[in-house]
N, C-alpha and C positions, 0 to 999 in steps of 0.2 A: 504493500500500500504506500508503504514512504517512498521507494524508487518513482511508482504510478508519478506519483503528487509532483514530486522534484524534475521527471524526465517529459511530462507532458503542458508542463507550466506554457509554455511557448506555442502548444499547438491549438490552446483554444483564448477565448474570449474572456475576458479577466485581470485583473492587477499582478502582476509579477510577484510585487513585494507580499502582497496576502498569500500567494501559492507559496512563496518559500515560507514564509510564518506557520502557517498550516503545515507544510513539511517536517520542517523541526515540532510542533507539536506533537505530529504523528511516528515519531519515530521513538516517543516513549513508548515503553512497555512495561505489564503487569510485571515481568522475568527481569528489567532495564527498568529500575527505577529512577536511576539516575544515570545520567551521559557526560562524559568530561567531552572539550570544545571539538579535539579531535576524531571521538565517534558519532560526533554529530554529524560533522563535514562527513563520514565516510558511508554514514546511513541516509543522507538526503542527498549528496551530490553536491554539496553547497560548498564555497569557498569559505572559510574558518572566517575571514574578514567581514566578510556579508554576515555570518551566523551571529556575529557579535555584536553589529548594529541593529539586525532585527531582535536580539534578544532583550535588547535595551528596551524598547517598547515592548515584549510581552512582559519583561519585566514590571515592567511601569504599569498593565494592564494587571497584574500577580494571577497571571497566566503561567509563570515561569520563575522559580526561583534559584539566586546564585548561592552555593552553599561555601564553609568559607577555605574549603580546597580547590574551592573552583571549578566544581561540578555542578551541573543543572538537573532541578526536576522541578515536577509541574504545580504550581502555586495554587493557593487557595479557590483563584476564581475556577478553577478546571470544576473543582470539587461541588462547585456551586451551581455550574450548569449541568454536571453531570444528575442534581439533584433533583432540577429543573426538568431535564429531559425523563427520569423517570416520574414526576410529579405531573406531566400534560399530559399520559394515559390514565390516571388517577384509579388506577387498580390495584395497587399497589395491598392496602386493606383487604380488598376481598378475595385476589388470587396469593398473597404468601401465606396465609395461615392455612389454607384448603392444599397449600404445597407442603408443607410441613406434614401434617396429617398423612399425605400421602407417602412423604419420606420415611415417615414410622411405616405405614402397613408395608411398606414392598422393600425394606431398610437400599434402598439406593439411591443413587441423586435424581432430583427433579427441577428442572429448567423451564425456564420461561421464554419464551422467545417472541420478539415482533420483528415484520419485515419492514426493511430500512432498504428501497431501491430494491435494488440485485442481491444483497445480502441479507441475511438477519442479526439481530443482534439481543445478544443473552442481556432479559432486564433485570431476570430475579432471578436465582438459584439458591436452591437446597442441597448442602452436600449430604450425601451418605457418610454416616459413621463409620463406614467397614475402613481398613486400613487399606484395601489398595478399593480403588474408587474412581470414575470418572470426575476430574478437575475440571471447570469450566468457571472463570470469573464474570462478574456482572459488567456488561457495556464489549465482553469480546465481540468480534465479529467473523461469523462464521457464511460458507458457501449456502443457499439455498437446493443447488441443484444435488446435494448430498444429504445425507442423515434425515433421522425421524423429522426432528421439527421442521426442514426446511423441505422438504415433501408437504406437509400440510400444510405449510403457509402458501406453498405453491398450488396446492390442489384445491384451497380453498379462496382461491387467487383467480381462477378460473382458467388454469394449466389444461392443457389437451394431451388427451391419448394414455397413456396408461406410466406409471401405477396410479397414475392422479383418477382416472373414472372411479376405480376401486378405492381409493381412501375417500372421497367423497358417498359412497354408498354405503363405505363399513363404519366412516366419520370418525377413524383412526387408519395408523402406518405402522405395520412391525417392521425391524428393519434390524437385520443381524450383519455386522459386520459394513454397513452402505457407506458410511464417512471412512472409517477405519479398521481393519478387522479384528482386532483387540477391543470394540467396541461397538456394543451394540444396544438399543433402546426400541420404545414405543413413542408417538404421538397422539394428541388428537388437539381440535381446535376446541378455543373456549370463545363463544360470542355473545355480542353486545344486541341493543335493542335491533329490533330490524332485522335480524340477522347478519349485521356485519360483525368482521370477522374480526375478533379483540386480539388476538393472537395463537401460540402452539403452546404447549404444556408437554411437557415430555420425560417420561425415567428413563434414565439410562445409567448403564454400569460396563465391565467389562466384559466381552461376552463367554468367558468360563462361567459367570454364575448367571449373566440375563440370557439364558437359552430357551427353547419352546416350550419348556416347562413352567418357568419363571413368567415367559411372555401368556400364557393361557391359565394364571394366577391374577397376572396383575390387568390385563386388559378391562376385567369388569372393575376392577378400583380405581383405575383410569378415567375410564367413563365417567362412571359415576361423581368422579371431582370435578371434571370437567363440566358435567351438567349441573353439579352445585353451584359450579363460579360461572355458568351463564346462566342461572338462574337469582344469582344475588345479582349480576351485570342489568337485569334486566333482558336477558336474550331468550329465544326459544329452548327451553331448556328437554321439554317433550320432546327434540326430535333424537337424543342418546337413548337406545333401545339395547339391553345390554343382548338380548337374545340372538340369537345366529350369527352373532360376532367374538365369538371366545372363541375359533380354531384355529391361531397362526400357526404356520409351518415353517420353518426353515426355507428358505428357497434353494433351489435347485440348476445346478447351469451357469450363467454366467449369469453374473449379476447386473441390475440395470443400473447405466450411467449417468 
């Protein structure tokens, strides 16, 4: 994403200096919490001199702060829109505590996910207790055309052609191994008034313990959270039927891409 940012500045419509500020922003991470001058310049492409006058003004914004080795990481205001950005879905209330509940019955993590463009991105997560566990931080941003949740954001997106016909008739995604094969989960959508689409909800673990068994366990408690939290949302909550939807199977053959 920070390469994207830093190597396409020039090819579209836009202020230079915001696309490089935006670069150096993006080139924090959860793993990099902080960057001294030099992996800055090496993670955006930016000259070390530019990086220091733009940091001046994130600075100045406490977008960015200098620590006193003279390393950077990302200042108070980051914190504050990131607070923002999950405070304008204002779900927050009624979809973590119905995650929680769910992390106890199936003990694995459950995530939250809304679609952001071509991406999605993790708003709320519950880790599983177990010591080895799928890790997923809140505000990551992951691929939609992979894994449980971004199948259902897609399929309830109004995606064509398959697996998408089938998770809108089953109104969940089993999916062993689809993002990574060390890792595997369920989805299903949770909706607002109207029936639009609030976002994906999804457990996932690694897939030695989330297998067919586990997934034909946890599918009806799925559901059923799901239809809690569109039903406190305000959504159709009638249409989670848990009946003829408990037989995932492992898939067979190659996988879809």
């Amino acid at each position: 994403m920070v390469e994207q940012i830093a190597r396409s500045e020039n090819k579209r419509a836009g202020v230079a200096a915001v696309d490089r500020a935006l670069a150096i922003l993006a080139a924090f991470h959860a793993d990099h919490p902080t960057l001294a001058l030099a992996e800055l310049a090496a993670r955006t492409g930016i000259y070390k001199s530019t990086i220091l006058r733009l940091t001046q003004s994130l600075i100045h914004a406490r977008l960015i702060l200098r620590l006193e080795d003279g390393r950077f990481r990302l200042g108070p205001e980051a914190l504050r829109l990131g607070g923002l950005y999950q405070q304008a879905y204002d779900v927050s209330d009624v979809i973590v505590p119905i995650m929680r509940e769910l992390a106890q019955q199936t003990g694995e993590s459950v995530i939250f996910h809304v679609r952001e463009g071509e991406r999605r991105v993790c708003l709320h997560r519950i880790e599983s207790s177990q010591p080895v566990r799928y890790h997923v931080r809140e505000g990551d941003v992951l691929p939609l055309q992979r894994g449980a949740g971004g199948r259902v954001l897609l399929a309830f997106s109004g995606a064509k052609g398959e697996p998408y016909e089938t998770i809108r008739r089953r109104l969940h995604y089993v999916g062993f191994g689809d993002r990574h094969p060390d890792v595997s989960g369920l989805s299903a959508p949770v909706f607002g008034p109207k029936e639009a689409l609030v976002g994906a909800m999804t457990v996932s673990g690694p897939t030695s313990r989330v297998d067919t068994r586990f997934m034909q366990r946890a599918v009806p408690m799925l559901l059923a959270a799901v239809a809690r939290a569109t039903r406190n949302l305000g959504g159709p909550a009638h249409i989670f039927k848990l009946s003829s939807r408990l037989a995932p199977r492992r898939p067979t053959g190659k996988k879809t891409r």
